[in-house]
N, C-alpha and C positions, 0 to 999 in steps of 0.2 A: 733235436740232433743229440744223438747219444752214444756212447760205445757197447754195444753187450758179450754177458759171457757165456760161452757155447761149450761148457762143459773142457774136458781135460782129454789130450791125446798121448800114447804109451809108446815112447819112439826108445830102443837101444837100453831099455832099465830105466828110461828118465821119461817123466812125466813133464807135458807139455802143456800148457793153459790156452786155448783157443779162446781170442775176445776177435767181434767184428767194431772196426773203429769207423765211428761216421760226424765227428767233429766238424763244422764247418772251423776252418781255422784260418780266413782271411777274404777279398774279395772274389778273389778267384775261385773258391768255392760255392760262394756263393752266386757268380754269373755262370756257372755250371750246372745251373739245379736246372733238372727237367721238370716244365709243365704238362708235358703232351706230344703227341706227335700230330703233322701236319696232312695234310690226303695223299703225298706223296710217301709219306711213311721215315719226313726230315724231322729229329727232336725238335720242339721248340723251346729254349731255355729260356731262364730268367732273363738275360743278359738281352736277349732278340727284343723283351717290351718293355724292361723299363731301366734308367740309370744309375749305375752302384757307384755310390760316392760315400767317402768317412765325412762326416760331419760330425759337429758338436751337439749335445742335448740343448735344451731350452737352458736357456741360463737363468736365473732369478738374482745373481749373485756376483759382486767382482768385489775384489784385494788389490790394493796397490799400494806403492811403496816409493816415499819421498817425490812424490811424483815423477818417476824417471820411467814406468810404467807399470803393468800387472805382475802380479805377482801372486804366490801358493800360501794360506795363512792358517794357522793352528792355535789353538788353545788349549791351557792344560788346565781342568777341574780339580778341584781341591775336595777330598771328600768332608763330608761335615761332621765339624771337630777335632778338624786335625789340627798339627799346628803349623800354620802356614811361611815360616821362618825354614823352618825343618823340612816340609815340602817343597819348597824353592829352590834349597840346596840341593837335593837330592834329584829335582830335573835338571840342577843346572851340570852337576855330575853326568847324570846320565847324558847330556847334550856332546859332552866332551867326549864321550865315548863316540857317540853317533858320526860326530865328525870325522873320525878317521875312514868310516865308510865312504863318505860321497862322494858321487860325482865331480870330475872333474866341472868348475863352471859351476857350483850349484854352493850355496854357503846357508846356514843356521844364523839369521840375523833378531837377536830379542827386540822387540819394540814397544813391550811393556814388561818392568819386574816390580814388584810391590818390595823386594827385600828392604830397596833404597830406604823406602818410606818405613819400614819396620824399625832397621838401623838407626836411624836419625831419631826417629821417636825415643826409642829406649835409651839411645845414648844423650841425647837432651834432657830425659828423665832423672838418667844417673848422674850426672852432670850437677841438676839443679839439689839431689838428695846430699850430694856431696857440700853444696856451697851452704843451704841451710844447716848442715851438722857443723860447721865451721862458724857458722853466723850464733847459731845457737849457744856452742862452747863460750863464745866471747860474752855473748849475755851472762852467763854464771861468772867466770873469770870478772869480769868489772863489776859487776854490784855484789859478789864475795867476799874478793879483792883476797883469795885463797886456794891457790893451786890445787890444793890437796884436797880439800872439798869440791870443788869446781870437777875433780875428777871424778867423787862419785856418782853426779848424774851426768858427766861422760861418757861413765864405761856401761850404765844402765841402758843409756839410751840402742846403742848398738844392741845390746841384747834383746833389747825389746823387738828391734827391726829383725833381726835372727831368729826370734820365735815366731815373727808373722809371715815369716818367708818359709819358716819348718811348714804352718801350717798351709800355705800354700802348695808347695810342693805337695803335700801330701792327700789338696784337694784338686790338684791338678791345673793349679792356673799358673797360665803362663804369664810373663815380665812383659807388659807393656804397657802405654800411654796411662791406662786406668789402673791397674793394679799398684805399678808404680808411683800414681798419684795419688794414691789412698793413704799409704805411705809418708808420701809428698804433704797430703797437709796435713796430719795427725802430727811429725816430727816435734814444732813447737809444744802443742797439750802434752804430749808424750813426757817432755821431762817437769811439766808442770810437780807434780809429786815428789820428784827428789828434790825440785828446788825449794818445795817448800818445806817441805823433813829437815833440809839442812841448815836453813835460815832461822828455823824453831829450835834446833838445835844450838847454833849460835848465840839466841838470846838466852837458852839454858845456858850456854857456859860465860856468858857474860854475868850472871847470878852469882853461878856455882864453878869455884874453877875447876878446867878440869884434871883429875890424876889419874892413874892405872886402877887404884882402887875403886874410883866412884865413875869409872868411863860406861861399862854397859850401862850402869844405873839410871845416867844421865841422858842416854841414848836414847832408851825406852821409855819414861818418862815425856821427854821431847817427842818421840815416835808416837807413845799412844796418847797424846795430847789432840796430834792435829793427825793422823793416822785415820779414825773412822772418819772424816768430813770429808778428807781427799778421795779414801777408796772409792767413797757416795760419791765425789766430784766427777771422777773418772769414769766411775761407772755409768753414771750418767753419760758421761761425750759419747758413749760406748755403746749403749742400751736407744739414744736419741737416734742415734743413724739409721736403727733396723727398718723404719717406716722407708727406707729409698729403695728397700728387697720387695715391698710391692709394685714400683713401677711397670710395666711389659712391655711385650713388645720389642720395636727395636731401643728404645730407652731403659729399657731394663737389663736387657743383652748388655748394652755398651755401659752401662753406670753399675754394674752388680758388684764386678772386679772391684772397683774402686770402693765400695762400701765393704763386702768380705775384710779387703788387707786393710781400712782402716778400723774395721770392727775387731780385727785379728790384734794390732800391733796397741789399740787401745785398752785392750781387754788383758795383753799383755802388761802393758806400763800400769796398770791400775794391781794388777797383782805383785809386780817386782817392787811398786812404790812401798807396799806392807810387809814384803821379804827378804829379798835380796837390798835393796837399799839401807833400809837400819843397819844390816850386817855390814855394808860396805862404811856405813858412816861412823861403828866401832872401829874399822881398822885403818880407814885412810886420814879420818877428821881427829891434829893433832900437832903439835906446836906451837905459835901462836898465832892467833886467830883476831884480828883488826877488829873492833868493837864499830858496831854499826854509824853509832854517831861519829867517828874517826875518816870515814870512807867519803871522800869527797865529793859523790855521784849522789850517793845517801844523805850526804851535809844538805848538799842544792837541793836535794827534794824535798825534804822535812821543810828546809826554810823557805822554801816555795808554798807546799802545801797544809802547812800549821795556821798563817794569818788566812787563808782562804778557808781551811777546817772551822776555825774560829768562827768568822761572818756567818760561814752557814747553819752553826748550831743554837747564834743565837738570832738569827731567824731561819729558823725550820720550817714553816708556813708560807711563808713567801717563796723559798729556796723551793719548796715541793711548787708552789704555786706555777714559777717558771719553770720546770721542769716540764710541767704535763703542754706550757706555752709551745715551748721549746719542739715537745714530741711533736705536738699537731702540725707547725708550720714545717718543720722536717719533713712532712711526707706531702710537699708541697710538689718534688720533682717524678712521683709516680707517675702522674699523669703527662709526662714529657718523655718518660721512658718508654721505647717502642717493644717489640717482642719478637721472637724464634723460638724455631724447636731447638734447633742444638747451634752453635757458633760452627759458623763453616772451615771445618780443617784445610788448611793449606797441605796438597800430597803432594806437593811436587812435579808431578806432569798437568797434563789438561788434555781434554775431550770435549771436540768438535764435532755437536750432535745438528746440525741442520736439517730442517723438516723443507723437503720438495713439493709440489704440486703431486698431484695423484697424477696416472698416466703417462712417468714417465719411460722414455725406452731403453734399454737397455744401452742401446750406442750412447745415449746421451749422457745418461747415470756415468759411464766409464769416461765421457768429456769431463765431465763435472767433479770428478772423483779426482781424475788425474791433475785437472788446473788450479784446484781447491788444495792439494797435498803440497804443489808444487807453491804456490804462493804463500804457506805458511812455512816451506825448506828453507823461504828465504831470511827469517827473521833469526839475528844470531842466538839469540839465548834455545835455538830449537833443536835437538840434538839428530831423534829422526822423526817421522810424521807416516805413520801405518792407517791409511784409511779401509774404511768397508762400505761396501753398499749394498744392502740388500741380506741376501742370506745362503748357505750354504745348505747343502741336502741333511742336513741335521734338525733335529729337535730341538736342542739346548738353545736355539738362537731364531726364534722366529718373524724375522725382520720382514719388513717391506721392501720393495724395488725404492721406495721414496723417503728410507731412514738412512743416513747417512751415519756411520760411530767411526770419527776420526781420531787415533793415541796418538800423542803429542809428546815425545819423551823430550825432557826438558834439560839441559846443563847444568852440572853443581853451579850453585847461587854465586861461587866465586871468580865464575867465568863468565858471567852477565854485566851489561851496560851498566854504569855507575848509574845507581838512581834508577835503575828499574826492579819494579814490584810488579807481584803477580798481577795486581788488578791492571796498574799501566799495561802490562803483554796482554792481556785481553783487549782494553782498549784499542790498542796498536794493530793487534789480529782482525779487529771486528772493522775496523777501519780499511785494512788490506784485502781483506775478505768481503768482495761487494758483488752477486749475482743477481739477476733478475729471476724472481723466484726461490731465492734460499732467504730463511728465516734463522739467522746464525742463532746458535744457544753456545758458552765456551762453558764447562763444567770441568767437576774432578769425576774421576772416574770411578772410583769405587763409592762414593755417595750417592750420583747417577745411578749406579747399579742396581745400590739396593731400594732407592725411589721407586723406581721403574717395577720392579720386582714386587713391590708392596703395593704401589698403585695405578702403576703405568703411566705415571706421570714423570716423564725426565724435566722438566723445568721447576723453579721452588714454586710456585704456584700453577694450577690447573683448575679447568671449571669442565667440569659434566653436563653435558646437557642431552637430557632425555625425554624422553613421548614416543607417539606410536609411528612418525611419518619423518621419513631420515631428508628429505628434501626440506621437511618444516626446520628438523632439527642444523641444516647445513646453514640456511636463514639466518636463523638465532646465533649460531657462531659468527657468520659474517659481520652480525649488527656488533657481537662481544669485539668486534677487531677493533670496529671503527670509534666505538668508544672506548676501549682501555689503553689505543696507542695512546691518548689525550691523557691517563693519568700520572699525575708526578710520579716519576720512580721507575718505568715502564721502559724495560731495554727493547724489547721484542715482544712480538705479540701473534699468534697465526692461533686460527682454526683450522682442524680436520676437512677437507670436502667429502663428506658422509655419501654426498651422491653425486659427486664428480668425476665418476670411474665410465672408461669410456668403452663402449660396447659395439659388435657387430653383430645385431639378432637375425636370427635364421629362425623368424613365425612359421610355422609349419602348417598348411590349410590344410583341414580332416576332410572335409570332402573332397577337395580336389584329390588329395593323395588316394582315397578311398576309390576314385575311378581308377585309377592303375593298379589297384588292389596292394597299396602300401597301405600300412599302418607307421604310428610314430615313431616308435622304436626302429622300423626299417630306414626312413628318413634321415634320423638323428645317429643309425649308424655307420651310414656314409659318410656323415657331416665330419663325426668325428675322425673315422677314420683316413679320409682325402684331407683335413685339413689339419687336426692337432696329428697325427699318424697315430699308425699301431704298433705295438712291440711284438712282432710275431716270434721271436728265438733269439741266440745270442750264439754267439762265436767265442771259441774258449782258445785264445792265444797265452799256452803255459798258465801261468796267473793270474792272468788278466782275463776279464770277463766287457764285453762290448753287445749292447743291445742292434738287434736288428730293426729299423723301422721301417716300415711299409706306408706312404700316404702320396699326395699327388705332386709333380711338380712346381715350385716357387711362383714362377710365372701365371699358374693356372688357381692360385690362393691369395693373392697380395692385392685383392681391393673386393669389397661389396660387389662389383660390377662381372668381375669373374669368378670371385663364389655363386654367385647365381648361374652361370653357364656351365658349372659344374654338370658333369654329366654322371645319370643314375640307371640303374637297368635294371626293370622290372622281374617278376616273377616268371612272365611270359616273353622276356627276351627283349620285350623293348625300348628302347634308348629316349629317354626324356634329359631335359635340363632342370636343375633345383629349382629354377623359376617356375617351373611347371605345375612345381605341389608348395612352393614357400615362398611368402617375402622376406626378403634381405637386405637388412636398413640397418644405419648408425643409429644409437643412443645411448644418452646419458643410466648413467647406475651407481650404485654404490661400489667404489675398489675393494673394500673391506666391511664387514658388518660386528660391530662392535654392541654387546648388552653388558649390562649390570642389574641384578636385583628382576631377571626377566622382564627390562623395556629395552627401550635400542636407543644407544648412547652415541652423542659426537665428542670429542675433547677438543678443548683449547688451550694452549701452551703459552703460557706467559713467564716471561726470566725480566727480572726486574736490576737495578742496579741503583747503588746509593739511599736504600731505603728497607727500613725492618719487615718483615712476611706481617706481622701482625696491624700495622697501620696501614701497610698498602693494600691488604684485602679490607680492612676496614673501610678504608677511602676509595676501593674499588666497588665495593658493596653499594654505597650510599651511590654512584655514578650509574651501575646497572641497574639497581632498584628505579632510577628515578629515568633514563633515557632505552631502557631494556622493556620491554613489551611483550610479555610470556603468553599465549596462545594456553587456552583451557587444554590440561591435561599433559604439559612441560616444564621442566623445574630445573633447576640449574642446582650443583653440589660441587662446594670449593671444595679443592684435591690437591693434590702434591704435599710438600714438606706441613702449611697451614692446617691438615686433616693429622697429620700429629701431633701438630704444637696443639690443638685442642684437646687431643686424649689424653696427652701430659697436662695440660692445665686442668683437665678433669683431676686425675687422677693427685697431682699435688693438693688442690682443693680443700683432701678430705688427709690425705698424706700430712702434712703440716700441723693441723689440728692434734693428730694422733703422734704426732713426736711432743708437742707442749704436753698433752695427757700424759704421756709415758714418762717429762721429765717433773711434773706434778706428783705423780706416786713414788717415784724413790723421793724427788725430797721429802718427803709427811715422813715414809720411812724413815728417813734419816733424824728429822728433826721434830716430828710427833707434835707441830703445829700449823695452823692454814696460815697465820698469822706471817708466821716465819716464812714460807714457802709463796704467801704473794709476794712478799717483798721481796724476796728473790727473783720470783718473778717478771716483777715491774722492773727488773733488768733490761726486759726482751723487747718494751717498745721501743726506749730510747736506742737502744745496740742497733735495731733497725733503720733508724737515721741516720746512723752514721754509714748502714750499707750502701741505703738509697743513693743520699750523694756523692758519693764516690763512686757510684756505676753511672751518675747521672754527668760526674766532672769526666770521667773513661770513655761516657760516649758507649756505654754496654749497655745492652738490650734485654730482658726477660727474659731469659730461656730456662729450661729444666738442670744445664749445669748451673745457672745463678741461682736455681731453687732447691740444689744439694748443698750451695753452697749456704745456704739461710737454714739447713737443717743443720749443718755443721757448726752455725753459729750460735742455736740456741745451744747444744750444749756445752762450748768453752766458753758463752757468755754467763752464764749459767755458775760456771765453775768459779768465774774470778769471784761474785756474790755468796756465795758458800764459802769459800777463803775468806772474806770480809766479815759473815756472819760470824762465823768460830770465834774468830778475835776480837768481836762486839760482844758478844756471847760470854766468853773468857771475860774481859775487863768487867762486864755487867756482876758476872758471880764475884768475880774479887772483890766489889764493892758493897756486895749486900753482907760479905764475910769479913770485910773491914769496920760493916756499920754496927754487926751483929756483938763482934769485940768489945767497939766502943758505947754502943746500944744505945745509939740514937738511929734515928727513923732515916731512911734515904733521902735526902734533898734534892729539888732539880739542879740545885748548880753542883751537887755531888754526881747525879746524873751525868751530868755536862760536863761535867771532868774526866770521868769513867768514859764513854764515849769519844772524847779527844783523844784521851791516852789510847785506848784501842786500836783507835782507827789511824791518828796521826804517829804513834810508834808502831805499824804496820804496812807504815806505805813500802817497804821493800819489798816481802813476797807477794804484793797485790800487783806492783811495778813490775815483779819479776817474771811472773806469771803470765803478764799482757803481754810483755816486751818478747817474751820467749815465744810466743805465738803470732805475733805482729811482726817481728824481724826476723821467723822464722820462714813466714808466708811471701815476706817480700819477695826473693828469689823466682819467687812460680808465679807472684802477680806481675811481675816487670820481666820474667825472662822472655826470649824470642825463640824461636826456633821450632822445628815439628812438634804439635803438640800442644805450644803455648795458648794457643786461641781458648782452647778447654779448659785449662787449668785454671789460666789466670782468672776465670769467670768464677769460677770456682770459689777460688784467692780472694778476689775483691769485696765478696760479702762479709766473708770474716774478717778482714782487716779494717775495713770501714767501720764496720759493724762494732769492733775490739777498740777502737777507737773513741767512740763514742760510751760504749760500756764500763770503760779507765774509769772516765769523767763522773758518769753514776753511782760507779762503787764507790770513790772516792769521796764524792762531796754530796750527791742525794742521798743514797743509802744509809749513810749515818746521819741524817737530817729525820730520814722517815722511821728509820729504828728509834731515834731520841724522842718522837712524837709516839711512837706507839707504846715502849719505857714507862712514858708521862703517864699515860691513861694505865 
C-alpha cells in the first residue's frame, strides 16, 4: 500500500501536484480489500473470509513496576568514556524538560541512578583525605613540638596533592573511588621528606645556633646531608608502583586511576622534598626550637628504645637469629587466608537475578514477575522494585523469557531498621522470596553487569560444561546441582537445561508429500504461515506504523491435535490435512544453544554466601573431581568472578618480583653496594608479617586490592630502612674521622658506640616517618562508607606491614649493620 505521484496539473496560474493515495489506515480498510468477484458478479472482500482483529505481536518481554502491574521501561546508554556523573545530569535535565509534555496519567518514574553511588564514593573519599591531612599535621606538631616547622611539611603536603590533581586534569581522569585513593594512601609517604629535612635540620641547630647570618648555611648543609637518600627514598615509593600499570583487563581498568594519582603526587613530594621544602625551612624554621631530648614524646622513646638498642647490639647473632624465627612462623596465617578477585563493593541498591526453568510462558513469567516485585515493595528499607523479564525488541539486551533482572532501589542507610546491613536484607529477601522453580541470586548491579558482559556468568562462581551432545551435557549439570548444593558456603545452586526446551515438531514425509506433488518448502510454508502468521503490509496511521498479519485462527493452532487438521491445497486444487504429508508430535529440545571455543556449552550458576571465591572453588573442586564422572570428550571450566582472580593471580605472580627488581636498582644507585641494599632489603620479609596478620586478625581475604596494597608496601617499607641507613652510615663515617684524629684502629666497642649513637639518637625521624604513614592510613583502613571495602584492603597491608618494619629498623637493622661493620 502506497501513495503515488502523477505528475503536476496547471489550474488559474497555479500549479497543482496530483498524488493517488492508497494507505490502508485502519480496519475498515482493511475489511474493504477486494479478493474477487463471485458468479453473480458480487465483490468478495476480505472481511466476507476471515476475521480483523488488532492484536498484540508475540511478546518475549514484560516490565513491571512495584508490583502493582506492567508497565513501559527505558534505558539510557552511556557512551564509552564519557563521564558518567556528567551524563546523569544531563538526562536527568533533559527528563525535567520531557515532563512538561506528558500525558495527562502518565509520569517518568527512575528506578535506577548510579549518581547516588558516584556521590557517596567521592564524598567518602574527600571526607577521609581531609581527616588524614588533620591526622597527619598532628604527627609533625607533637614529635616537633614547633609550629613553625610543623608548617613547613604542612604547606608542602597540599601542594603536592595540587600538582597530582594539575596532572590529572590534564590526563583526563576524573575524581573517584580510585583516583582519589591513590591520593588516599600516598598522603602519610608524601610528607615523609620534609619531616625528615626538618628534623636534620633541628639536630643542625641544636650544634650550631641559629642566626640571620649562618641560616641558609645551615639549611643546606642539613638539606644536602639527608636530601640525596630521601629523593632515592621517594623515588623509590614512586618508580615501585609502576609494575600495577601492567595489570588488564577489568583490574587494570579499575586499579590504573589509583596508581597514575599516586605515582603523580609521589613523584611530586620527592621533587618539592629537594625544592620547595629547603626554601620553606629558610623562611618559616625560627625562634626557638625545643632540643630533641626536651620533647617529652621523644624522652619516652629514647628511654624506651636505648636499653632495648643496647641488648640487641650486644647480641647481634641471636637478635638476627630470632628474627629470621620470628619471619618464618609469621607467615603461619597464609594458609588460613582465603582469596577473591576484588572485595565486593557495597552500591547501594540490589538486583534480583533469578534463573526459571526453560519453557516458561509468557502468562506466567508476568505472574511471577508481578508477585516476586510485589513481595520485595514489602520490606521497608525498599524504596521501589523495577523488575524485567525477558527482553525487548532490542539488541542491547538479549535476555531469555526465563532471566528475570529485578532493580531494587534502596533508602538512604538512615531510614533503615536499626541493625540492618546489606547482607541481613538479602537474607531477609531470600527468605520472603520462596517460588517453586526460582533459583534466587541477590547481587549489585553494576558488578553483575560487567560479570555477565565478560563471561556471562552473573553469580561469583560458574562452571562450563562442554562436549558434543547437549542432553549429555544437561546430565552433568544436574549431577553439578546435587553435589554442590552439599558444599559449605553454597547459597544457591541451578544448572541450565541445555535440552529442556519444549517443542511441537511438524516431521514432514517426503514421500507422502511427493504424491500430492508438494515438496518441503511448500509444506513448511503453510506451517509457518497458518501458524506463527505472515506480515503481509502495514497500515500507516500518522506516525504510527502497525504490521498486518495473515495466519489461521487461535482455535484451529492451540494443540498438536489440530495442527495436524490443518488444512493444505495442492497444486491441483485439492484439499488435504497436514496429517496427510507430516507427523505432529511433542518433544523435548534445546530452548537455547550456547558454544564456547566451537563445542556446545551448558552453565551452572552458583552464588555462594559466608565463604571466600578461592576456597570454595577449591573445596568444590576436590567434591566434583571425586563424585562428578565426566563422559570421554567433556570438561568442565570454572567461570565467573574465580576466572579472574586467576588472571590477577597470574599476572601479580610475575608483577611483585619486578617491583623488588625495580626497588633493588635504585638502591645500588643510591648506595653503590649489594651489601647495603640487602640489608635494606631484609626489611620486606619481616614488614610482610606484620601484613599477613592483620588481614588474618581483619578476617580479609587475598585479592588484587590486598596485592597493590603489598606493592605499596615495599616501597614505604623500604624507605624507613634508607632513613636508618643514612644515619648508620653518618655515625659510621664520624667514627672512622674521630679514629683517624686520634690514630688509633676502630674497635668493636667503638663500633658499638657509633651504631647506638646513630640509631638510638635517630629514633625520631624513623618514628616520624612510620607514624606519618601508619596514622595517616588509619582513616581509610577503619573508615566506613561507599568505597571502604577497597581501600581499607588496600590500608591494611601497609599498616600491618609499617608495623612490623618499625620493629626491624629499629632493633634488627642496627644489629645486622654492626655485624656486617665487624667483618
Amino acid at each position: 500500500m502506497k501513495k503515488l505521484r502523477a505528475s503536476v496539473v496547471e489550474m488559474a496560474e497555479a500549479e497543482y501536484m496530483v498524488r493517488a493515495s492508497g494507505y490502508i489506515q485502519g480496519r475498515k480498510d482493511l475489511a474493504n480489500i477486494p479478493l474477487g468477484l463471485d458468479v453473480k458478479g458480487t465483490p468478495l472482500l476480505l472481511k466476507d473470509v476471515a476475521d480483523i482483529d488488532v492484536g498484540p505481536q508475540m511478546r518475549r518481554g514484560i516490565a513491571e513496576l512495584n508490583g502493582e502491574g506492567e508497565t513501559v521501561g527505558g534505558i539510557v546508554v552511556m557512551r564509552f568514556g564519557e563521564n558518567a556523573q556528567k551524563t546523569i545530569d544531563g538526562v536527568k535535565a533533559k527528563l525535567e524538560t520531557l515532563k512538561a509534555g506528558l500525558p495527562e496519567g502518565v509520569e517518568i518514574v527512575t528506578v535506577y541512578d548510579r549518581s547516588g553511588l558516584i556521590e557517596r564514593a567521592v564524598e567518602n573519599l574527600w571526607h577521609k583525605l581531609l581527616e588524614e591531612f588533620i591526622v597527619v599535621a598532628l604527627v609533625c606538631v607533637v614529635f616537633l613540638f614547633h609550629i613553625r616547622s610543623s608548617l613547613v611539611a604542612i604547606v608542602s603536603l597540599p601542594v603536592g596533592i595540587l600538582t597530582a590533581f594539575i596532572v590529572m586534569h590534564l590526563q583526563g581522569l576524573n575524581a573517584n573511588i580510585m583516583s582519589l585513593g591513590g591520593i588516599a594512601i600516598a598522603i602519610g609517604a608524601m610528607i615523609d621528606g620534609a619531616i625528615v629535612m626538618i628534623e636534620n635540620m633541628h639536630k643542625h641547630m641544636e650544634r650550631t645556633p641559629l642566626t640571620n647570618e649562618n641560616r641558609w648555611q645551615v639549611v643546606a648543609e642539613s638539606a644536602a646531608e639527608v636530601g640525596p637518600a630521601l629523593f632515592f627514598s621517594l623515588l623509590i615509593i614512586t618508580v615501585s608502583f609502576v609494575p600495577v600499570f601492567t595489570l588488564e583487563a577489568q583490574e587494570g581498568r579499575m586499579f590504573s586511576p589509583l596508581a597514575f594519582t599516586k605515582t603523580y603526587a609521589m613523584a611530586a613530594s620527592a621533587a618539592l622534598a629537594v625544592t620547595l621544602v629547603p626554601v620553606l625551612m629558610g623562611y618559616f624554621i625560627r625562634g626557638k626550637v625545643l632540643p630533641e631530648h626536651k620533647n617529652p614524646l621523644n624522652r619516652a622513646l629514647i628511654a624506651v628504645y636505648m636499653p632495648a638498642l643496647k641488648v640487641v647490639l650486644n647480641h647481634p647473632k641471636t637478635t638476627l637469629a630470632l628474627a629470621l624465627v620470628v619471619t618464618v612462623i609469621g607467615f603461619w596465617p597464609v594458609s588460613k587466608i582465603g582469596s577473591e578477585f576484588i572485595p565486593p563493593l557495597d552500591e547501594g541498591d540490589l538486583m534480583y537475578m533469578p534463573t526459571t526453568y526453560p519453557g516458561l510462558s509468557i502468562g506466567k513469567a508476568r505472574e511471577i514477575l508481578q508477585q516476586t516485585d510485589k513481595l520485595i515493595a514489602t520490606v521497608p528499607e525498599v524504596k521501589s522494585v523495577f523488575g524485567k523479564i525477558g527482553r525487548a525488541e532490542t539488541a542491547t539486551d538479549p535476555a531469555p523469557l526465563t532471566m528475570i533482572e529485578t532493580f531494587i532501589q534502596l533508602k538512604p542507610r538512615d531510614e533503615w531498621r536499626e541493625g540492618m546491613t546489606t547482607d541481613s536484607l538479602k537474607k531477609e529477601l531470600d527468605a520472603l522470596v520462596k517460588f517453586p522453580g526460582l533459583t534466587n541470586a541477590w547481587v549489585m548491579p553494576i558488578k553483575t553487569r560487567i560479570d555477565m558482559l565478560a563471561t556471562g556468568i552473573k553469580t561469583p562462581v560458574g562452571i562450563k560444561v562442554a562436549g558434543p551432545d547437549l542432553k549429555q551435557i544437561e546430565k552433568i549439570g544436574r549431577r553439578l546441582e546435587q553435589v554442590l548444593k552439599d558444599v559449605p558456603g553454597t547459597a544457591s545452586v541451578y544448572s541450565e537445561r541445555v535440552a529442556g526446551g519444549r517443542y511441537i515438531k511438524v516431521d514432514i514425509q517426503r514421500e507422502k508429500a511427493a504424491r500430492y506433488g508438494l515438496n518441503i518448502a511448500d509444506v513448511q510454508q503453510v506451517v509457518a504461515t497458518a501458524i506463527g502468521g505472515m506480515n503481509v503490509t502495514q497500515t500507516i496511521e500518522g506516525l504510527e506504523r502497525y504490521p498486518v498479519n495473515l495466519r489461521y485462527p487461535q482455535d484451529l493452532r492451540n494443540s498438536p491435535e489440530q495442527l495436524a487438521l490443518l488444512p493444505i491445497v495442492t497444486g491441483s486444487g485439492q484439499r488435504i490435512a497436514l496429517a496427510d504429508v507430516a507427523n505432529v508430535y511433542v518433544e523435548d529440545g534445546p530452548p537455547a544453544i550456547k558454544s564456547e571455543n566451537a563445542r556446545l556449552n551448558g552453565w551452572t550458576f552458583v552464588d555462594i554466601d559466608g565463604v571466600d571465591i578461592g576456597s570454595y572453588v577449591q573445596n568444590a573442586m576436590a567434591v566434583v573431581a571425586d563424585q562428578v564422572e565426566l563422559p570421554a570428550g567433556y570438561s568442565l571450566n570454572w567461570s565467573g568472578q574465580y576466572e579472574y582472580m586467576l588472571r590477577a593471580k597470574e599476572k601479580l605472580t610475575y608483577v611483585v618480583p619486578l617491583t623488588l627488581a625495580i626497588i633493588v636498582v635504585l638502591l645500588y644507585f643510591n648506595f653503590r653496594s649489594f651489601a647495603e641494599v640487602a640489608i635494606i632489603m631484609g626489611t620486606l620479609p619481616l614488614a610482610m608479617v606484620g601484613s599477613i596478620w592483620l588481614m588474618y586478625l581483619l578476617g580479609y581475604n587475598f585479592s588484587v586490592a590486598v596485592g597493590v596494597g603489598f606493592i605499596a608496601l615495599a616501597g614505604v617499607a623500604v624507605e624507613i630502612g634508607v632513613i636508618m641507613l643514612v644515619y648508620l652510615n653518618q655515625a659510621y663515617r664520624h667514627m672512622l674521622e674521630e679514629c683517624e684524629q686520634e690514630g688509633v684502629e676502630p674497635r668493636l666497642e667503638t663500633l658499638r658506640h657509633a651504631v647506638l649513637h646513630g640509631a638510638g639518637l635517630r629514633v625520631r625521624p624513623v618514628m616520624m616517618t612510620a607514624a606519618a604513614i601508619i596514622v595517616g592510613l588509619l582513616p581509610i583502613m577503619y573508615g566506613t562508607g561507599t568505597g571502604s571495602e577497597v581501600m581499607s584492603r588496600i590500608a591494611a597491608p601497609m599498616v600491618g606491614g609499617m608495623l612490623s618494619a618499625v620493629i626491624l629498623t629499629l632493633l634488627v637493622l642496627p644489629a645486622v649493620y654492626l655485624l656486617w661493620r665487624k667483618h
